[in-house]
C-alpha positions in Angstrom: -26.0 -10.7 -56.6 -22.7 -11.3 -57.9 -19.2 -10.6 -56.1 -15.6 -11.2 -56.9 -12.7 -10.1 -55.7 -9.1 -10.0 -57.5 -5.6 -9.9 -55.8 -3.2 -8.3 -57.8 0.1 -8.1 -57.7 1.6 -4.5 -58.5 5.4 -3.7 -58.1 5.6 -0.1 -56.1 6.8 1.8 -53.6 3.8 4.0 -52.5 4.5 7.0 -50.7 1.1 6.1 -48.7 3.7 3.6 -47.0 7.0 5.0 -47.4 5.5 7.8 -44.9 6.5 5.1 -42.0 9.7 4.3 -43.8 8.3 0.9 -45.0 8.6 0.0 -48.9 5.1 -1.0 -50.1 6.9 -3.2 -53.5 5.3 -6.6 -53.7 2.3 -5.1 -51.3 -1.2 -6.9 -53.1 -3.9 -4.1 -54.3 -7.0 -5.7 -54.3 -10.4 -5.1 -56.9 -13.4 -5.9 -56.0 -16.3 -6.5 -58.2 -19.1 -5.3 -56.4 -21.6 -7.4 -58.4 -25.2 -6.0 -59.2 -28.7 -6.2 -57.9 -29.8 -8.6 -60.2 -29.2 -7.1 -63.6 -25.9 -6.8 -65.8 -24.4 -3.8 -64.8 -23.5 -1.3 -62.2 -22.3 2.1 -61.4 -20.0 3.0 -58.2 -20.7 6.9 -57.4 -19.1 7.4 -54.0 -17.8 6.4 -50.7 -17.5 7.2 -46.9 -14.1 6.8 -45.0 -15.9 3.8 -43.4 -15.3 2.0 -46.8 -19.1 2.1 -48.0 -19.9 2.5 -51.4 -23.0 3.7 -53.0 -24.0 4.1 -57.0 -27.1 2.3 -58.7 -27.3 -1.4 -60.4 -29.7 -2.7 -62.6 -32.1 -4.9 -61.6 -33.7 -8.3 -63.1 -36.7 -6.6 -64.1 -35.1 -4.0 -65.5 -35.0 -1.3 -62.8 -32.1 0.9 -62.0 -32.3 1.1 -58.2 -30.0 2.5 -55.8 -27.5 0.7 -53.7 -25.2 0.3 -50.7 -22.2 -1.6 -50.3 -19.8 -2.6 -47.7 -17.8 -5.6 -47.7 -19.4 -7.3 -44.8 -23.3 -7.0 -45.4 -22.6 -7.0 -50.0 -24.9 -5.1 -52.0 -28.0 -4.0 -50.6 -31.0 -2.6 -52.9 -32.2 0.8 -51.1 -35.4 0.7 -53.1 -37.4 3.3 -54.8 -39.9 6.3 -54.3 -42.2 4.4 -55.8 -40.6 3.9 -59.5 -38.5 2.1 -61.4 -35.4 4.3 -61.2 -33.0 5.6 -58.3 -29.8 6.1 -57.7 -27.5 6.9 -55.0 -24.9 9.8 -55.2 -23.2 10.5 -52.2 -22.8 9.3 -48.7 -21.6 10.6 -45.2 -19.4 9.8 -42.4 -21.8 7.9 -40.6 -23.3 5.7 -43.7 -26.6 8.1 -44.3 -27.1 7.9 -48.3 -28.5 10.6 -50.5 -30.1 10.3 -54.3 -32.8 10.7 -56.0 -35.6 8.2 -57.3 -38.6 8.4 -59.7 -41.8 8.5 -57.8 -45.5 6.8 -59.0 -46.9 10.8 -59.2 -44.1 11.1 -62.1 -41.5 13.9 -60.4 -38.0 13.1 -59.3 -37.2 13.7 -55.9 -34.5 13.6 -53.4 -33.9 10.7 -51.1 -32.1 10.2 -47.4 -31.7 7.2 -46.8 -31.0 5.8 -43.6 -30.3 2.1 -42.0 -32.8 3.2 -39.3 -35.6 5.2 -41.2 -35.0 3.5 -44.8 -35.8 6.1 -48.0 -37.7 9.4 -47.4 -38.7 12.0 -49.9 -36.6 15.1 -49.0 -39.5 17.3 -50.9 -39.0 20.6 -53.5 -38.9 23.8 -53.4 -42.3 24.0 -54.9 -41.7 22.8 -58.7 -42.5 19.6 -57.6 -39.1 17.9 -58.6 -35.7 17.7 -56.5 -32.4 16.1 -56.9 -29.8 15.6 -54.2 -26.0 15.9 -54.8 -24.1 16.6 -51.7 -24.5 14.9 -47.7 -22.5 16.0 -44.8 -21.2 14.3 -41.8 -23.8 16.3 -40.2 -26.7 15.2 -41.8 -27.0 17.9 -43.9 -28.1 17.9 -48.1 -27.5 19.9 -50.6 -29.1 20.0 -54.3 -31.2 21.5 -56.8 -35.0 21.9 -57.1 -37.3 24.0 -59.1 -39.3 26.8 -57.2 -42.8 27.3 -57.6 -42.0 30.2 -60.8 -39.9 27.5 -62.3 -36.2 28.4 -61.7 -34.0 25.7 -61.2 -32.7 26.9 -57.6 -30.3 25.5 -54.7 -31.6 23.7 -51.8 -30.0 23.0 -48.3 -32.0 20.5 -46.4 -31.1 19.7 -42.7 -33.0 17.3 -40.2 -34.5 20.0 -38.2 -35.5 22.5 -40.7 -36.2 20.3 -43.8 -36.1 22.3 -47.0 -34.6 26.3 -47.6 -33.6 28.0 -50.9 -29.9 29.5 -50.2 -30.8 32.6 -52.8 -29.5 33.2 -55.5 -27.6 35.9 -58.2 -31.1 36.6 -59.7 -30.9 34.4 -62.4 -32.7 30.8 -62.9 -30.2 28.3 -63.0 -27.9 27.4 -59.8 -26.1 24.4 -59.1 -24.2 23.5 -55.4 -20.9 21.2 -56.5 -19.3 20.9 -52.8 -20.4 20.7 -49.2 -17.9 21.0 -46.3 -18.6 19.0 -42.7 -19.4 23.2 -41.6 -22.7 23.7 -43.9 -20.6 25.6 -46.0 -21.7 25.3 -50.0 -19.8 26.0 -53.1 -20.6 25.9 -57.2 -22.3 28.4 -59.5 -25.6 30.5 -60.0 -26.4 32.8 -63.1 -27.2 36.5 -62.4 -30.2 38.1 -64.3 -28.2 38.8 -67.2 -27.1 35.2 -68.0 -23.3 35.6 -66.3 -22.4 32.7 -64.4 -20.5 33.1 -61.4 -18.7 30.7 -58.3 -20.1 31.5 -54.9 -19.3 30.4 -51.6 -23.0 30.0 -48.8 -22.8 29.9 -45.6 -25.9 29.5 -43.7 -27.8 32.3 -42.5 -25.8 34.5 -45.4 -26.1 35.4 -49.1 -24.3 33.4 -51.5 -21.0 35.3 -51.6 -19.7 36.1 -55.0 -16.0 35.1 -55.6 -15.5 36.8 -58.5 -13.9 36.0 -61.5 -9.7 35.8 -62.8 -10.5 39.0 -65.1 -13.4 37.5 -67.2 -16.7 37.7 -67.1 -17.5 33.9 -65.6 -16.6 31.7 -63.1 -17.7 28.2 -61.9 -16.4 26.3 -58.0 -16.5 23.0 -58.2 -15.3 22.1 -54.8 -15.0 22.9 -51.4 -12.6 21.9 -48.2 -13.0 22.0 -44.8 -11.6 25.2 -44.7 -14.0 27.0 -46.8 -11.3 26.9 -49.7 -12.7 27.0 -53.0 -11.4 25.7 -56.3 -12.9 25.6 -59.6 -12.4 27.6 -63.1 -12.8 31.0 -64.3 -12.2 33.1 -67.6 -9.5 35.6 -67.8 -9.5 38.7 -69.3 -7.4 36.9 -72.3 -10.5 35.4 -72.8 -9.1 31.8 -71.0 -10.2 29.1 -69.3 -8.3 29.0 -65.9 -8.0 27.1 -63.0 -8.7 28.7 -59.5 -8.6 28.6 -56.1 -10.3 30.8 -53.5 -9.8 31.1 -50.2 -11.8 32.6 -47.3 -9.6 36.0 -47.2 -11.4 36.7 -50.2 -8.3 35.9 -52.7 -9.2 34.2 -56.2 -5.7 32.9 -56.9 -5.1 31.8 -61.0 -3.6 28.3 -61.3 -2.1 28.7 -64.6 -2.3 26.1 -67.3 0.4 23.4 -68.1 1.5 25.3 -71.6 -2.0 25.1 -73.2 -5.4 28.0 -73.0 -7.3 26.8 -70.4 -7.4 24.4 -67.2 -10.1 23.6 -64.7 -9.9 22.7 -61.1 -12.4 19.6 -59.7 -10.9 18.8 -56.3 -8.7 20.1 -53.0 -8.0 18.6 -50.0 -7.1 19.8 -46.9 -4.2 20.7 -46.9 -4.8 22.7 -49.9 -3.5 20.5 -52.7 -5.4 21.1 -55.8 -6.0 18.5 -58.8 -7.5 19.1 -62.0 -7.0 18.5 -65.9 -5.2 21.0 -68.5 -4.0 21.8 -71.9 -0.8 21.2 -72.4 1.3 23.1 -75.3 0.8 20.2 -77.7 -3.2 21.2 -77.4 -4.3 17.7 -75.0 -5.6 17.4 -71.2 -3.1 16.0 -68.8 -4.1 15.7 -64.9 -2.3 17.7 -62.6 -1.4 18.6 -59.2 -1.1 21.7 -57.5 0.5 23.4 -54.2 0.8 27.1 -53.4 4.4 26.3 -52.8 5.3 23.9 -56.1 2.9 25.5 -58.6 1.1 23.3 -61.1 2.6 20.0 -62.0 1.8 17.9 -65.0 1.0 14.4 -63.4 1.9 12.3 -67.2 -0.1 9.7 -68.7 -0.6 6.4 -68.7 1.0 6.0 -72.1 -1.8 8.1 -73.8 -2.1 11.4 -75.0 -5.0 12.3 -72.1 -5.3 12.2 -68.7 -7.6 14.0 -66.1 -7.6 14.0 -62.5 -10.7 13.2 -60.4 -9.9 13.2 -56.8 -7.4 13.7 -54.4 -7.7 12.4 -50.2 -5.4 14.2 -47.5 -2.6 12.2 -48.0 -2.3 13.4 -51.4 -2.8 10.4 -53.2 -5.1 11.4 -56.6 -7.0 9.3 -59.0 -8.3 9.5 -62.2 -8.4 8.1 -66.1 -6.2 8.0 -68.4 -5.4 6.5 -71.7 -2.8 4.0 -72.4 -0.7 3.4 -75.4 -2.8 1.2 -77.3 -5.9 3.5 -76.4 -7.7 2.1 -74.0 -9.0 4.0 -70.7 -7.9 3.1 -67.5 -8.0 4.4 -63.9 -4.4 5.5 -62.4 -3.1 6.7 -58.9 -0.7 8.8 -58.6 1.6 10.1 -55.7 4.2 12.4 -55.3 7.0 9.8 -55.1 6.1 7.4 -57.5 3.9 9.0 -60.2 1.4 7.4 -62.1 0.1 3.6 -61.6 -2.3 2.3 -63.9 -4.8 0.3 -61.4 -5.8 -2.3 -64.3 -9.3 -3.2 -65.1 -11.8 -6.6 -64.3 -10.7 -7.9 -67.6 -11.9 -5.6 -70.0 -10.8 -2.7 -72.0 -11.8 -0.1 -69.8 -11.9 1.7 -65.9 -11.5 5.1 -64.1 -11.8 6.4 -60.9 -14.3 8.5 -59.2 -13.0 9.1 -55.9 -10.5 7.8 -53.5 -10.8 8.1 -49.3 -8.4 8.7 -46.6 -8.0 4.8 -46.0 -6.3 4.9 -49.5 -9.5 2.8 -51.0 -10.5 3.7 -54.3 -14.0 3.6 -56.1 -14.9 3.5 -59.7 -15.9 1.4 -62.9 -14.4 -1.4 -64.8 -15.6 -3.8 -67.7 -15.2 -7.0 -67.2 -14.2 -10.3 -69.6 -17.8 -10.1 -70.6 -18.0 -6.0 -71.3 -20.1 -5.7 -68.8 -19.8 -2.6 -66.7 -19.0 -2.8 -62.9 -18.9 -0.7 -60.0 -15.1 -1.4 -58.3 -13.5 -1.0 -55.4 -9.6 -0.7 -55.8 -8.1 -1.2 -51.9 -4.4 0.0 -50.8 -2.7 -1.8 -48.3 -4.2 -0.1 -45.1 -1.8 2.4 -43.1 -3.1 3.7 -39.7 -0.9 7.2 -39.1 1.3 7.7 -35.9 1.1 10.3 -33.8 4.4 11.9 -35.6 3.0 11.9 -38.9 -0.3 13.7 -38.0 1.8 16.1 -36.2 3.1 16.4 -40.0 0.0 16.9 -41.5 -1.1 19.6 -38.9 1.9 21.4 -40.0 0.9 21.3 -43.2 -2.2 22.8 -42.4 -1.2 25.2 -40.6 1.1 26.0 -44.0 -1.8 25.9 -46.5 -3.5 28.3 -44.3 -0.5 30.7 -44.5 -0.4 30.2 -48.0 -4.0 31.1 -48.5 -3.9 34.1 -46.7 -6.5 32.9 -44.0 -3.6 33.2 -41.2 -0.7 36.0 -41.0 2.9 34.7 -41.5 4.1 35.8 -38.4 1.4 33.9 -36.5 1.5 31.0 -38.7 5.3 30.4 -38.4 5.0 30.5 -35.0 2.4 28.2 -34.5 4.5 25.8 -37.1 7.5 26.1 -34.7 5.8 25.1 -31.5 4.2 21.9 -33.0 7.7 20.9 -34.6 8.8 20.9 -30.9 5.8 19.0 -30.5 7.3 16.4 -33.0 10.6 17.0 -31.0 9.6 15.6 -27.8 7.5 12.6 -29.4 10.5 11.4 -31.2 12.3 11.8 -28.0 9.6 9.7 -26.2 9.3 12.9 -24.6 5.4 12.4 -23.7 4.5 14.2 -21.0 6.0 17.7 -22.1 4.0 16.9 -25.7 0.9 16.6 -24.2 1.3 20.0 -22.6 2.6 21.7 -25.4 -0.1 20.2 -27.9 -2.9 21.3 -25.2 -1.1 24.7 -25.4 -1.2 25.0 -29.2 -5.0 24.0 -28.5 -5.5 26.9 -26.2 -3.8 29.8 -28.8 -6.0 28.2 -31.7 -8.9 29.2 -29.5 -7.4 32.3 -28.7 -6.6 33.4 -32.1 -10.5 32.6 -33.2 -11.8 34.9 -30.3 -9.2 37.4 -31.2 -10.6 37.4 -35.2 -7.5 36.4 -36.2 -8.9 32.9 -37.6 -11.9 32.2 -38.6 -14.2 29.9 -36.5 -14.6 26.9 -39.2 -10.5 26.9 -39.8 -10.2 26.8 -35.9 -12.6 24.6 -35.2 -10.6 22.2 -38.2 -8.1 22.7 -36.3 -8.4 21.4 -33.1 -10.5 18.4 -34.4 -7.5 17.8 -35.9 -5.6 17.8 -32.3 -8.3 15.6 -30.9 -7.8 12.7 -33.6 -4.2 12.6 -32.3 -4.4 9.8 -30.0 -0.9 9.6 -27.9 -2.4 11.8 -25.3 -6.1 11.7 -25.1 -6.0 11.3 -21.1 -4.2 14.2 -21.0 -6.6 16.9 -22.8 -9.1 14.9 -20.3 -7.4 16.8 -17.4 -5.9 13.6 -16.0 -2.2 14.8 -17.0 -0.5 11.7 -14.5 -1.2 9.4 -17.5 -0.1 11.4 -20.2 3.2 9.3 -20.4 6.5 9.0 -19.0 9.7 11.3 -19.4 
């Protein structure tokens, strides 16, 4: 197994930093090859919060096996089903991996993999095959897997209850692209006539059809935490557009940046929405968008294309673009300082899968040799204060508004109450914050057994008030430590 790791040296000003004030220029981004399994080349598919990172390497005797990666235990081979070939594809909160591997019977099945249990065969919906796509921070899988009449159908797998087909729109093909921490599933089925539509699933429910912008398909390609949906749809012009959905039941068109058609792959929680395209000229640029700014064309990296690929809640997005002299290279981009190319492992090429909240970043490179790597790109860390995730609950609470999922009036009032919130804290004000956060608590419980918001957003919600740490005592019931006046 081979490792390396790169400091580089790149001049900025992130706004990851510049949220605490602090200038980031002369801050060290650092790659890291994460090596291979043997063979001469590997893939980096996704990664956890945590910092692990999962994909599939070659092997030395010619195997493509899955792996997992963090920086203190390397690469690890996960093994196989039984075959030559595996690969991992997405990974949870709490380091459980999920793929799919060839088996020695011949079919293709879906894999957990776990530290304690190792690699078990999550089954099929009777076809014989499987394929997982999507894990939770519950446990739970999505994918696809032929039934036993041969339609290629959704499954949701969960620890208890192994293997169920969702439904579907009567057609044979389905897909699931997205998987919130409730269950919830988004991405596409056909109907019996061939249409393809976007539908939401939530367990114990039909798949819910969201509709289209006017045309006669759509297509969700993520989901949020909130049960917001983005993804593309045609118009009745006949377009390609950009969309995003939201649990009131409102399919909102994102435009296009001057050219016929755009497409939505990501949204975070607060609602921030990145995609690729057309612009006038007739090329796809990346871009970023809020129900409050509209669509904004995120540039290039010199090139004439650019596409965006993920986007964590800090707003921080990464993708690929092409530079001046052509080459492809993976770029972040914030709101303050635009678009940084993040440089390859020597060679002429790299992009960016996917990017967590600890600002690391996970994709592939070619090195001096044109060999292909799996890389990990790592920000200087930030941990948030209290302040700014009193920030980012407001912001919340504002995407919610935005989306229809909470009434103005009860919205701006929630706002107000935690910008007193911030009051006090800045103040060193403790005491009186803890009680007013474990009030806003109280009405977010209120206005979910009043209808007014639904349980998943309210439950969001006040996990988000429990991360805040200034006054964990305090929502305890032990209010003499929640800090002085």
């Amino acid at each position: 197994m081979k490792k390396r790791t790169v400091a580089v040296t790149i001049l900025l000003s992130l706004a990851f930093f510049l949220m605490e004030g602090t200038s980031a220029r002369g801050q060290a981004i650092s790659l890291t090859d994460l090596g291979t399994l043997g063979g001469n080349y590997s893939h980096a598919f996704a990664l956890n919060d945590q910092g692990r990172v999962v994909g599939a390497s070659s092997t030395p005797s010619g195997g493509h096996h899955a792996f997992s990666w963090t920086s203190g235990e390397g690469m690890m081979d996960l093994g196989t089903l039984g075959g030559d070939y595996s690969e991992a594809v997405a990974v949870n909160g709490r380091g459980a991996v999920v793929g799919n591997s060839s088996t020695n019977e011949g079919p293709w099945r879906a894999f957990l993999w776990t530290a304690e249990g190792g690699m078990v065969d999550l089954g099929s919906l009777g076809g014989g095959s499987s394929a997982a796509l999507l894990i939770n921070d519950l446990g739970q899988v999505a994918g696809t897997s032929p039934n036993e009449a041969g339609a290629d159908r959704i499954f949701f797998w969960t620890p208890e209850g192994g293997m169920i087909d969702p439904g579907s729109f009567g057609g044979d093909f389905a897909e699931p692209t997205g998987m919130n921490n409730s269950g919830q599933i988004a991405g596409w089925a056909s109907d019996d006539s061939w249409n393809v539509r976007a539908f939401r699933w939530t367990h114990n429910e039909a798949l819910l059809d969201l509709g289209t912008l006017g045309g006669t398909y759509s297509y969700a390609l993520a989901i949020n935490d909130l049960g917001h949906v983005v993804g593309a749809s045609s118009t009745a012009g006949n377009s390609n557009h950009a969309f995003f959905w939201s649990p009131s039941g409102r399919m909102v068109d994102l435009g296009t940046l001057g050219g016929k058609s755009s497409e939505a792959v990501a949204v975070n929680i607060l609602g921030q929405v990145v995609g690729r395209s057309y612009t006038e000229s007739g090329v796809y640029h990346a871009f970023f968008w809020t129900a409050a700014g509209g669509m904004v064309d995120l540039g290039t990296l010199g090139g004439s294309y650019s596409e965006a690929r993920s986007i964590n809640d800090q707003g921080q997005v990464v993708g690929v673009s092409t530079t001046a002299s052509g080459e492809w290279h993976a770029f972040l981009w914030t709101e303050r300082e635009g678009m940084m190319d993040l440089g390859t492992l020597g060679g002429n090429f790299s992009a960016a899968a996917a990017i967590n909240n600890r600002g690391q970043i996970i994709g592939d490179s070619r090195n001096e040799g044109r060999e292909t790597r799996g890389i990990l790109w790592s920000l200087p860390s930030l941990s948030l204060t209290p302040e700014d995730q009193i920030k980012e609950l407001i912001e919340t609470v504002q995407s919610l508004i935005h989306s229809g999922d909470l009434r103005k009036g009860i919205g701006k009032g929630l706002i107000v109450e935690l910008r007193v919130v911030l009051g006090k804290l800045q103040r060193e004000k403790n005491r009186t914050a803890c009680w007013l956060l474990d009030s806003f608590g109280h009405q977010i419980k209120g206005l979910v057994k009043a209808r007014n918001l639904t349980l998943e957003n309210g439950e969001n919600l006040l996990s988000r008030v429990a991360k805040i740490g200034f006054c964990a005592d305090e929502r305890k019931g032990k209010h003499k430590k929640c800090g002085k006046e």
